[in-house]
C-alpha positions in Angstrom: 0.0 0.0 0.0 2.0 3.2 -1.2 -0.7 5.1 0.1 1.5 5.1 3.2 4.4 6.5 1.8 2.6 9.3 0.2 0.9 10.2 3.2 4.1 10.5 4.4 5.4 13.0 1.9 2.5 15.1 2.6 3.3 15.7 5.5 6.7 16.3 4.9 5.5 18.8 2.1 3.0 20.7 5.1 5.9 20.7 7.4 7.9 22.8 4.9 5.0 25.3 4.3 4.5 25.6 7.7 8.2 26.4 8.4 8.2 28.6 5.4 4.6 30.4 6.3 5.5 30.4 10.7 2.6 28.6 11.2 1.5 27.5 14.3 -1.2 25.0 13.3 -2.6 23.6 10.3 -6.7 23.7 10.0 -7.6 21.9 6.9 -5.6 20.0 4.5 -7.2 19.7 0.5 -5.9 17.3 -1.9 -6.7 16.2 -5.7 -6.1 12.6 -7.0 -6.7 11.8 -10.2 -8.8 8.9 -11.1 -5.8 7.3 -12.9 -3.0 8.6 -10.6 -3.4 5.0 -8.8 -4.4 5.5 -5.3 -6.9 4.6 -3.5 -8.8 7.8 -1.8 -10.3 5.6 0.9 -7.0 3.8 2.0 -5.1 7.7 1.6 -8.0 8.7 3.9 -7.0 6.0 6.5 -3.5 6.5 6.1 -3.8 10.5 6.7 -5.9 9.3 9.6 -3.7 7.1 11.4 -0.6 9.2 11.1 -1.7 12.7 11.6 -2.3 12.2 15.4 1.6 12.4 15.7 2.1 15.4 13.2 1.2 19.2 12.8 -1.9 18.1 11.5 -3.4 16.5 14.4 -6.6 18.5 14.5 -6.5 19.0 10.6 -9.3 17.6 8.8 -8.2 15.8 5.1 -10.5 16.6 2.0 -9.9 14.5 -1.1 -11.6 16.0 -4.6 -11.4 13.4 -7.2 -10.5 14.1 -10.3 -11.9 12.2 -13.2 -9.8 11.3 -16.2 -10.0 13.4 -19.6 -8.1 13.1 -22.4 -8.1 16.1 -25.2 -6.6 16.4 -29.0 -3.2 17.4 -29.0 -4.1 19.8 -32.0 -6.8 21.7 -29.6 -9.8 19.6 -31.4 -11.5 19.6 -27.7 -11.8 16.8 -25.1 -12.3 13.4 -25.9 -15.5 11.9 -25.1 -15.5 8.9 -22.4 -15.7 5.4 -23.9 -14.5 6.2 -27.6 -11.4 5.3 -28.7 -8.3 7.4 -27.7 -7.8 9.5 -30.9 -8.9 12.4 -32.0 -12.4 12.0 -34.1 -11.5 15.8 -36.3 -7.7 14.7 -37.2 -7.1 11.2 -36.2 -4.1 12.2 -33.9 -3.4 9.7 -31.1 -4.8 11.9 -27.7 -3.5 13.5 -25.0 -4.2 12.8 -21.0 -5.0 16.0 -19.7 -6.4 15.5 -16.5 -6.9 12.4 -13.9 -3.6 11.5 -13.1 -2.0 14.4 -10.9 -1.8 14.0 -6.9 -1.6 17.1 -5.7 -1.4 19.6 -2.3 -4.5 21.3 -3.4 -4.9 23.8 -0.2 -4.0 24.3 3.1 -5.8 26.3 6.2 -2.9 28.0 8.5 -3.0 29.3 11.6 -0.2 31.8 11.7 0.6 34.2 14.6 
């Protein structure tokens, strides 16, 4: 479960913009994961869970968006639709993912002095 391990870098990710920002507490923590990115939102929910108790985050409450998967035309044809294969219908081109795979720090709530 790699779940863990990312967990674990975001943490170590909020402990630098807490350092950077002199924050005394964090409030809320917001992540993305993409659809395809290959986590499991419910086990990175358990995993932020468990481990938080023991970091800055302790009273910090985790939201996860989803993000679904959308591939577009390279050429700027427009999005692909779901279920059709993965070229473009106007030119043929092979298509490009555009969205659904990203894990990212989304937003944070400080408490700063």
């Amino acid at each position: 479960m790699h779940e863990y391990s990312l967990v674990q870098a975001l943490f170590d990710r909020i402990e630098d913009v807490v350092r950077e920002r002199h924050a005394i507490s964090v409030r809320r923590v917001r992540v993305q994961i993409g659809q395809s990115a290959g986590v499991d939102a419910g086990l990175f929910r358990t995993a932020y869970d468990t481990f938080r108790i023991r970091t800055i985050c302790a009273d910090a409450p985790l939201d996860v968006r989803e993000v679904p998967v959308r591939w577009v035309c390279p050429d700027g044809h427009g999005p692909i639709p779901a279920g059709t294969p993965l070229t473009c219908p106007a030119c043929g081109r092979p298509c490009r993912l555009d969205a659904g795979d990203e894990i990212v720090l989304e937003q944070l709530e400080l408490e700063v002095p």
